[in-house]
N, C-alpha and C positions, 0 to 999 in steps of 0.2 A: 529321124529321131535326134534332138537337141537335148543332152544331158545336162544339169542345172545345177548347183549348190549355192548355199547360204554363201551370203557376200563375206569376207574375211580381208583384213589385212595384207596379211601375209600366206602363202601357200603351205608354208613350214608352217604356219598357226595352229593346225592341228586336222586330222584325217579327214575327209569327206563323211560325214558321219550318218548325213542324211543328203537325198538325192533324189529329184524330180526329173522325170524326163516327159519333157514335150513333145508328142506322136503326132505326124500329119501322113494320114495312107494315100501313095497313090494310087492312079487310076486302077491297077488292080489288086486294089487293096491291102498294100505291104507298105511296109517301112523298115530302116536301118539306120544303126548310127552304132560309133565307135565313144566309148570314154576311154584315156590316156591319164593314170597316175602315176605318181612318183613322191619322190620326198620333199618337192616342190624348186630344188633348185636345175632341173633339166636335165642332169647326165644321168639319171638312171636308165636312160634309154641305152647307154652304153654298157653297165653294166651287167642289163638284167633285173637293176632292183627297179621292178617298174610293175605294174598292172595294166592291162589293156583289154577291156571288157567289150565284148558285141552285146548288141541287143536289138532285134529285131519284133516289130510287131504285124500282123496278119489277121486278116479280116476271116472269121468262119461262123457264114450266115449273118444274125443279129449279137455275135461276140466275136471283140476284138479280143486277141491274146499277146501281149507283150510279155517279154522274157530273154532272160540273158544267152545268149546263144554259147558263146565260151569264154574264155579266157588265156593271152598269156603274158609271161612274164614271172618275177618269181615272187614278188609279192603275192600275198593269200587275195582272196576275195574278201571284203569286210560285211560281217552282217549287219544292215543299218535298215530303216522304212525306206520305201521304195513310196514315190507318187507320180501317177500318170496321169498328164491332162493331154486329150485326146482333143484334137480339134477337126472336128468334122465340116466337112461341104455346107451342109446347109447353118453355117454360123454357130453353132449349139458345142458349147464345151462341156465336154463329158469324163468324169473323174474316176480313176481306181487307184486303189493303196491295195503295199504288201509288204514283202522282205523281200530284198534286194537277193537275186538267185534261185527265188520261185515265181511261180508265173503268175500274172495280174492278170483278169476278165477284167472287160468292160461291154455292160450291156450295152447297144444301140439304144434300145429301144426304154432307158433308165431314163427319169424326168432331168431335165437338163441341170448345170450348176450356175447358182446365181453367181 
């Protein structure tokens, strides 16, 4: 899982406000990935003032389910749209939106996105 935001300037420019993450399952069916924030100039990791979110996705049956596995750090979580473009095996990229923190379906078996 490769986490995305809008292109900015600066990192200080203001929160991640909205957030895609790119999902490719492996061979059995899982996916992972880490986002790391902060206040964009790097030492929050020393502090604490940091957020550091998991988010794995899993295949069950014909639904995928992506979802924030946890969190830490002492930043809060931010509620913002969540978009998942799933890029499946057979070429066909397959899309689900939500709120960052609850979980996204994506049917397989939805007509592909142009």
């Amino acid at each position: 899982i490769v986490p995305l935001g809008p292109l900015v300037q600066s990192t200080g420019a203001h929160p991640l406000d909205e957030l895609t993450l790119i999902v490719s399952l492996d061979a059995s069916g899982n996916a992972a990935g880490t986002l790391f924030e902060d206040a964009g100039d790097g030492w929050g990791v020393y502090t604490g003032d940091f957020l550091s979110s998991a988010y794995s996705a899993s295949r069950e049956g014909d639904i995928v389910r992506v979802r924030r596995d946890g969190t830490i750090g002492n930043r809060a979580p931010i509620t913002r749209p969540l978009h998942v473009r799933l890029l499946c095996d057979d070429g066909i990229e397959r899309r689900g939106t939500g709120i960052d923190g609850q979980d996204v379906l994506i049917e397989l078996t939805q007509a592909p996105t142009p």
